[in-house]
LUMKE-823273 format. One record per residue (C-alpha): x, z, y; residue in one letter; residue number from 1. Coordinates in nm, 3 decimals. Layout:
BEGIN
{r {X Z Y} 'A' NUM},
...
//
This chain:
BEGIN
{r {-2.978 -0.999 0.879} 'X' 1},
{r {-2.650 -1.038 1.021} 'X' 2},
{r {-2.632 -1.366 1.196} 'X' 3},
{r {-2.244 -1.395 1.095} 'X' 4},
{r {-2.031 -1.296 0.769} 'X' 5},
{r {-1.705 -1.099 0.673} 'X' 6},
{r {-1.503 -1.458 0.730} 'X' 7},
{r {-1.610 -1.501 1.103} 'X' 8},
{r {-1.526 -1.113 1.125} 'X' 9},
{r {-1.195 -1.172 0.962} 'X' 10},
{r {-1.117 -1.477 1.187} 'X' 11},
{r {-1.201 -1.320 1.516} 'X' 12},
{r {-0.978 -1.054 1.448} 'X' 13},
{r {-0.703 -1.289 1.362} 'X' 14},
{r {-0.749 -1.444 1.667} 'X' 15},
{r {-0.784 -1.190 1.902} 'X' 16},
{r {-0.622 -0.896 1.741} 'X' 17},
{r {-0.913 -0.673 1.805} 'X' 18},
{r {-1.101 -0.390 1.602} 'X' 19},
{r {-1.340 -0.468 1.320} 'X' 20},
{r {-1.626 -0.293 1.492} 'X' 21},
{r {-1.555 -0.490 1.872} 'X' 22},
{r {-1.538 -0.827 1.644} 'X' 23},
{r {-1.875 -0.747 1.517} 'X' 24},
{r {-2.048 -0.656 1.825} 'X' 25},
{r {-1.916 -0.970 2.011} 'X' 26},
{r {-2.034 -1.162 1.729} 'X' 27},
{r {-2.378 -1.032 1.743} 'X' 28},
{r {-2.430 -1.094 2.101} 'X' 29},
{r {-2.271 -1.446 2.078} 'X' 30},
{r {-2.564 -1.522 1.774} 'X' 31},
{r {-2.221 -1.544 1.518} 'X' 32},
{r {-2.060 -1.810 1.752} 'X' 33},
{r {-1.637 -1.723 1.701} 'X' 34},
{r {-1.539 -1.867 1.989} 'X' 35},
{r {-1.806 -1.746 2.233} 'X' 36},
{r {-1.704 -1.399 2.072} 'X' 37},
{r {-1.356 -1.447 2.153} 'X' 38},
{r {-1.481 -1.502 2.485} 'X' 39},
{r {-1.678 -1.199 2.527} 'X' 40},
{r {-1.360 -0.994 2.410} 'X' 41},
{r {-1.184 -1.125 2.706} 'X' 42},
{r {-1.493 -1.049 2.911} 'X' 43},
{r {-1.445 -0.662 2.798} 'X' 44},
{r {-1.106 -0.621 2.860} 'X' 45},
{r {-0.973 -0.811 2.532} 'X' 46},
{r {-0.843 -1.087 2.769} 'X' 47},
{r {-0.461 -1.149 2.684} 'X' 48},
{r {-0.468 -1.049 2.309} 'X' 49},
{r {-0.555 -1.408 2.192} 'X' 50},
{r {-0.256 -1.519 2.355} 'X' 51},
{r {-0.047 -1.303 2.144} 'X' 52},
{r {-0.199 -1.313 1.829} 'X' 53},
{r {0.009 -1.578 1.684} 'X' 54},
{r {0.342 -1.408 1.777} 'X' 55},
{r {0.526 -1.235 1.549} 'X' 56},
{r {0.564 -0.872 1.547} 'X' 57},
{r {0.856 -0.807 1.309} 'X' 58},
{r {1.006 -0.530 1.525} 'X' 59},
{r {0.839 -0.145 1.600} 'X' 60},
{r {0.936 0.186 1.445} 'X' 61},
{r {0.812 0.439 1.146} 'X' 62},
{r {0.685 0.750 1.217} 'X' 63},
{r {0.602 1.075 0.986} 'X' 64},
{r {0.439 1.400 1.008} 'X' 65},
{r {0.504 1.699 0.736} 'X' 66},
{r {0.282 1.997 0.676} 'X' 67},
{r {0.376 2.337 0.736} 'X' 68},
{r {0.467 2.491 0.406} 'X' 69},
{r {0.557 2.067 0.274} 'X' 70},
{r {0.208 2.037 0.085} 'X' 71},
{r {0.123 1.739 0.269} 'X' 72},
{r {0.248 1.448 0.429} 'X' 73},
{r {0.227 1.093 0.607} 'X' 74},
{r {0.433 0.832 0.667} 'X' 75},
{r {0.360 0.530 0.902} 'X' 76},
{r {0.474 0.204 1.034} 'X' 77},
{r {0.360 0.031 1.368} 'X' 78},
{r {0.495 -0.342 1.493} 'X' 79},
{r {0.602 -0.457 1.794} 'X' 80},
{r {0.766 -0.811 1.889} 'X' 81},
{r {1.088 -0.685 2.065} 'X' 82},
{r {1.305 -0.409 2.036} 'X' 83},
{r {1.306 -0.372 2.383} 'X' 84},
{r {0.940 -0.244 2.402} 'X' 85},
{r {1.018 -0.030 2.019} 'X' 86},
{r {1.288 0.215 2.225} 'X' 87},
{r {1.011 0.224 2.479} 'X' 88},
{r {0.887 0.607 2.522} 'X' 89},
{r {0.496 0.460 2.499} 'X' 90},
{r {0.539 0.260 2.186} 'X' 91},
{r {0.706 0.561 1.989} 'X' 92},
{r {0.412 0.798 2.170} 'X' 93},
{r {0.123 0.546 1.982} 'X' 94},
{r {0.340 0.576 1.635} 'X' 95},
{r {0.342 0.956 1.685} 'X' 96},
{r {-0.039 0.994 1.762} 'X' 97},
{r {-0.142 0.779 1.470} 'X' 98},
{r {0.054 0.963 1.252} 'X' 99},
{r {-0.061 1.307 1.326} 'X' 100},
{r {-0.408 1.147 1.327} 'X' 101},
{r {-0.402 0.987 0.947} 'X' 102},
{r {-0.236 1.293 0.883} 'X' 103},
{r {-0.550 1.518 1.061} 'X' 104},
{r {-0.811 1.252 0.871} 'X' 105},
{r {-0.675 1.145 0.547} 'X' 106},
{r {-0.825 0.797 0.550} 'X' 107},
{r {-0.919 0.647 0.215} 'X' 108},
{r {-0.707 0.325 0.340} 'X' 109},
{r {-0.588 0.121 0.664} 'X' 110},
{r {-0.929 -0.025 0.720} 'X' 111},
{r {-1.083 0.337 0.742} 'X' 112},
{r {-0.776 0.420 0.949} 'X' 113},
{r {-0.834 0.168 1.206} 'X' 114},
{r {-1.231 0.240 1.220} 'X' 115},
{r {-1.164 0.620 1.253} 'X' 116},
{r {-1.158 0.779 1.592} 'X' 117},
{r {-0.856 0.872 1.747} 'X' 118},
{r {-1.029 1.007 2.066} 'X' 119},
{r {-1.389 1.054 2.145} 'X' 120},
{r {-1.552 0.746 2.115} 'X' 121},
{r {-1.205 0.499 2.072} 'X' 122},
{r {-1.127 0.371 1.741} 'X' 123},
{r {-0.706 0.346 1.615} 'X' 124},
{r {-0.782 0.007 1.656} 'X' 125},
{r {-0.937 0.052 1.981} 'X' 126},
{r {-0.626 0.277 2.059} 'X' 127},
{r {-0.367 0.013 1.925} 'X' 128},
{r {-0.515 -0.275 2.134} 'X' 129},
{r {-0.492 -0.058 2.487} 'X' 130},
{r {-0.144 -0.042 2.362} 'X' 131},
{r {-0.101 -0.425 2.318} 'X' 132},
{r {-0.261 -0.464 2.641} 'X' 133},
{r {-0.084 -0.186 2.862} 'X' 134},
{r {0.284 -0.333 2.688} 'X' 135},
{r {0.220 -0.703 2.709} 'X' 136},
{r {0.329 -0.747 2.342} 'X' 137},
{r {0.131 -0.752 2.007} 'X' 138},
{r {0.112 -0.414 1.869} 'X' 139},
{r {0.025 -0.386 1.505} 'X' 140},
{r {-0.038 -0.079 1.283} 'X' 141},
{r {0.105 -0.192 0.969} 'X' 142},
{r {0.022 0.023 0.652} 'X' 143},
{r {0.067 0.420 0.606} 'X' 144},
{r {0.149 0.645 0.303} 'X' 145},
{r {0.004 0.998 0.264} 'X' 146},
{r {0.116 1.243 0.023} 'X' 147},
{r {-0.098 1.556 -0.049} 'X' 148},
{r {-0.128 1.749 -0.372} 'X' 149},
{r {0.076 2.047 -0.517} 'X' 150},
{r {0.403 1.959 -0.482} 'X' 151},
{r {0.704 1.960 -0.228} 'X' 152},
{r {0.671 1.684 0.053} 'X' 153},
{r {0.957 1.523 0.194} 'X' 154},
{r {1.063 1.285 0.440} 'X' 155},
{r {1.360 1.113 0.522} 'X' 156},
{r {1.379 0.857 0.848} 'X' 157},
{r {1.618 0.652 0.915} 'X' 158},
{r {1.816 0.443 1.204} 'X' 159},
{r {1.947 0.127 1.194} 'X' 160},
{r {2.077 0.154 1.555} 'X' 161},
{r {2.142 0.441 1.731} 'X' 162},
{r {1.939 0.346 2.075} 'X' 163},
{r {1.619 0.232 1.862} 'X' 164},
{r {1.353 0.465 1.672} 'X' 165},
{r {1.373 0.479 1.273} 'X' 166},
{r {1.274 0.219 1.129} 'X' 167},
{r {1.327 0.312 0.773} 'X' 168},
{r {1.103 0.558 0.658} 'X' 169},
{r {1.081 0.751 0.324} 'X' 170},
{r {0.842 0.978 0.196} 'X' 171},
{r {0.914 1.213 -0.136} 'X' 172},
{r {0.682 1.424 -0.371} 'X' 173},
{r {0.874 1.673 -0.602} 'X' 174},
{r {0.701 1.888 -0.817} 'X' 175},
{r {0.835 2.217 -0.704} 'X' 176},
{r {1.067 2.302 -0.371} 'X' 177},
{r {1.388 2.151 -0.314} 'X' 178},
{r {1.470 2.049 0.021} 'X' 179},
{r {1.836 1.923 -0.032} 'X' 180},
{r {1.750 1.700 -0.337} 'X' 181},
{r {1.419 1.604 -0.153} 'X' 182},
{r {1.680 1.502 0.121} 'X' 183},
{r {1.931 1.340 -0.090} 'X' 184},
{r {1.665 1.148 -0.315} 'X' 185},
{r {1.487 1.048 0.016} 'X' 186},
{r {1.816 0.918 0.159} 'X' 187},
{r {1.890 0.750 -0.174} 'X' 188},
{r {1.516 0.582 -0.163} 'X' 189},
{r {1.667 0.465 0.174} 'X' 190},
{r {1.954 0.306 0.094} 'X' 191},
{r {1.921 0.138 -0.250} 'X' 192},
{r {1.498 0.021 -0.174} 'X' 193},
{r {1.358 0.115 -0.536} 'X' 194},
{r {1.004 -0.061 -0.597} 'X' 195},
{r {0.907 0.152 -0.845} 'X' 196},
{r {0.930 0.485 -0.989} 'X' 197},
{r {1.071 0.420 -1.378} 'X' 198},
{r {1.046 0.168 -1.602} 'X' 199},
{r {0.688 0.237 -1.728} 'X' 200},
{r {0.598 0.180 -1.349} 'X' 201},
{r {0.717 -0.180 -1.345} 'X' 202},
{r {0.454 -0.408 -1.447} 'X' 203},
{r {0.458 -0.585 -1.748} 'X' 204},
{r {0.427 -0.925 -1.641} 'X' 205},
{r {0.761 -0.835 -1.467} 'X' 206},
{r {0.978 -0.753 -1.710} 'X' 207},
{r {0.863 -1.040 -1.932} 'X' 208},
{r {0.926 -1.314 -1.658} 'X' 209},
{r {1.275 -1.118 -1.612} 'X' 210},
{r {1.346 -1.171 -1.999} 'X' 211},
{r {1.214 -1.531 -1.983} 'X' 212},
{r {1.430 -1.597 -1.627} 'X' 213},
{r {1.750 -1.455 -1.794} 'X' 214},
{r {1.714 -1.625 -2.124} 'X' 215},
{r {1.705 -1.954 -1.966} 'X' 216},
{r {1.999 -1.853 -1.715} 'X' 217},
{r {2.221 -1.821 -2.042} 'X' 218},
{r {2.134 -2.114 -2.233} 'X' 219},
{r {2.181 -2.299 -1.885} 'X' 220},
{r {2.568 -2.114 -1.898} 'X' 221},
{r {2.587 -2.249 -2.238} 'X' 222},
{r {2.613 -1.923 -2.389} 'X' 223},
{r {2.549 -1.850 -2.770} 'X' 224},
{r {2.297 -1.870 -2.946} 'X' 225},
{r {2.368 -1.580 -3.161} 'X' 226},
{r {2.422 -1.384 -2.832} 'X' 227},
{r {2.127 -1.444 -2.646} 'X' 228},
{r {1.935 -1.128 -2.753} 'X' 229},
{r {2.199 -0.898 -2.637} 'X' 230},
{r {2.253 -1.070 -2.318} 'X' 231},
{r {1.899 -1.138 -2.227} 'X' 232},
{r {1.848 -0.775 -2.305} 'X' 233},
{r {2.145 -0.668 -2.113} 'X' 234},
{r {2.009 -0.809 -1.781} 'X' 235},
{r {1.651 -0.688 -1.809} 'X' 236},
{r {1.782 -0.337 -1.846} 'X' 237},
{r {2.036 -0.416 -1.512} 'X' 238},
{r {1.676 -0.555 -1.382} 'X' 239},
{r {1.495 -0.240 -1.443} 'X' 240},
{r {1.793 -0.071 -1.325} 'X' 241},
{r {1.787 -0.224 -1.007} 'X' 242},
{r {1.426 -0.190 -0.953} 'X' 243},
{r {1.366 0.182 -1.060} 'X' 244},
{r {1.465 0.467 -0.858} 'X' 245},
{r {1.450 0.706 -1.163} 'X' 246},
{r {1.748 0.488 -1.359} 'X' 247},
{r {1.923 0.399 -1.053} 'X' 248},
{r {2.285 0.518 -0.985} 'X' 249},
{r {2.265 0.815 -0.752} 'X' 250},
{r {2.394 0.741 -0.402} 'X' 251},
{r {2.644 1.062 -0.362} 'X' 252},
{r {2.765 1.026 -0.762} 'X' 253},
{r {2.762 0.692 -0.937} 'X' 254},
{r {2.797 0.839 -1.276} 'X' 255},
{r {2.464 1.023 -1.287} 'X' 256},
{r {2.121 0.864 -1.256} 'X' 257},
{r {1.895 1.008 -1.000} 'X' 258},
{r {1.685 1.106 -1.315} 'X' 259},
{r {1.997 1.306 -1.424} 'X' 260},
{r {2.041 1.485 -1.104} 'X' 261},
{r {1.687 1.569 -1.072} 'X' 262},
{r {1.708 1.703 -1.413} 'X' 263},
{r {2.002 1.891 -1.350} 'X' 264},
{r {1.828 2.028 -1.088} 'X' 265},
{r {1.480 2.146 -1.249} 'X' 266},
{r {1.286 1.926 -1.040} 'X' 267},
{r {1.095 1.601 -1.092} 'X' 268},
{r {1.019 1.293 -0.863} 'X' 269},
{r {0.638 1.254 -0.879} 'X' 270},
{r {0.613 0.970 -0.618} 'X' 271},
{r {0.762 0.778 -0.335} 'X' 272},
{r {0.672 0.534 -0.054} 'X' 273},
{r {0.953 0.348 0.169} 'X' 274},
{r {0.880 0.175 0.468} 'X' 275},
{r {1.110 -0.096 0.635} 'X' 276},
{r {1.026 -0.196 0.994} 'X' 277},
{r {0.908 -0.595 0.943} 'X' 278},
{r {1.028 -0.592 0.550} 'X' 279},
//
């Protein structure tokens, strides 16, 4: 039996910042002793990530990769601490190869994406901490979206300075091709940060604690009793306004709804993901 369990695993990688499989080696050969493990890290060329591990990495860039033909697609977002080392040529190189390589693999989630091998024998985590080491700062590969099925993949990436990489990302499934409203829906996504897709996406739970929150906003304004229905109903529909990219105001005309202007279009929205750098 293993002579440590998932919670030393768990805090050696929060301490050190390296890969699942490295944590549990170094565990093994320190008989499940965390900070003899930490110490073997160092020993193997781990030495320096400990140091960074409690810094915050709120900066970095996102990266994408579409399929010929727009079947497929991924989306991606990797951390840095500084912008300084984001605009750096090697940090947007590591976002690029990890994209094309979830994109290659198709992992089931970010825990199979950071055991997977990038290159013969090196793990994406493996991969990600030569980065932290060879820049100085903590790297971290954040989360990724994939999109592959049978409809039209877009992406949209976007800069909030001109000298840094994106770092707002948006990928877009339509059912059928349409690049220009895949564009303009994308850049849309970008601007106005939907969470979900419609209404029926937003849980529950949500909209109920939206109802309660604005019922008890307009007895606290002293508002009417009589009125309350129509005013608590009022602002859960602005809620779910706000909140779903289907009812939403389109960006380049303010008197459709994006649903409107897909519709007017033939085309539906099957799916989204959006991607802020640190958000």
């Amino acid at each position: 039996m293993a002579n440590y369990t998932a919670a030393d695993v768990k805090k050696l990688r929060e301490l050190t910042g390296a890969g699942m499989l490295d944590c549990k080696n170094a565990l093994v050969e320190a008989d499940g002793d965390v900070q003899k493990a930490v110490e073997q890290l160092r020993i193997k060329g781990q030495k320096g990530v400990a140091k960074r591990e409690g810094r915050d990495a709120s900066n970095g860039a996102v990266a994408a990769v579409i399929a010929e033909g727009n079947k497929s697609g991924v989306l991606v977002e990797l951390n840095c601490e500084t912008d300084f080392v984001a605009k750096g040529d090697k940090f947007v190189e590591v976002a690029d190869a990890i994209a094309a390589h979830v994109a290659a693999t198709a992992p089931a989630d970010l825990e199979a994406a950071l055991a997977s091998e990038i290159e013969a024998g090196k793990t994406v985590q493996q991969f990600v901490d030569e980065a932290n080491a060879s820049l100085g700062e903590k790297i971290v590969f954040r989360r990724f979206a994939q999109f592959d099925g049978d409809g039209y993949v877009a992406v949209y990436l976007h800069k909030t300075s001109p000298d840094l990489p994106p770092a707002v990302g948006v990928l877009v499934e339509l059912d059928k091709e349409n690049a220009v409203v895949a564009k303009d829906v994308a850049q849309h996504i970008a601007a106005f940060a939907p969470k979900y897709l419609s209404r029926e996406d937003i849980p529950a739970e949500d909209i109920e604690n939206e109802r309660r929150v604005a019922e008890a906003t307009a007895r606290e304004e002293g508002k009417p009793e009589a009125a309350l229905p129509k005013i608590v109903e009022g602002r859960v529909t602005g809620f779910v306004k706000e909140n779903s990219v289907l009812e939403q105001a389109f960006a380049k005309d303010n008197k459709k709804s994006v649903a409107k202007v897909l519709e007017e279009n033939g085309v539906a929205l099957k799916r989204f993901a959006r991607f802020r750098v640190g958000a």
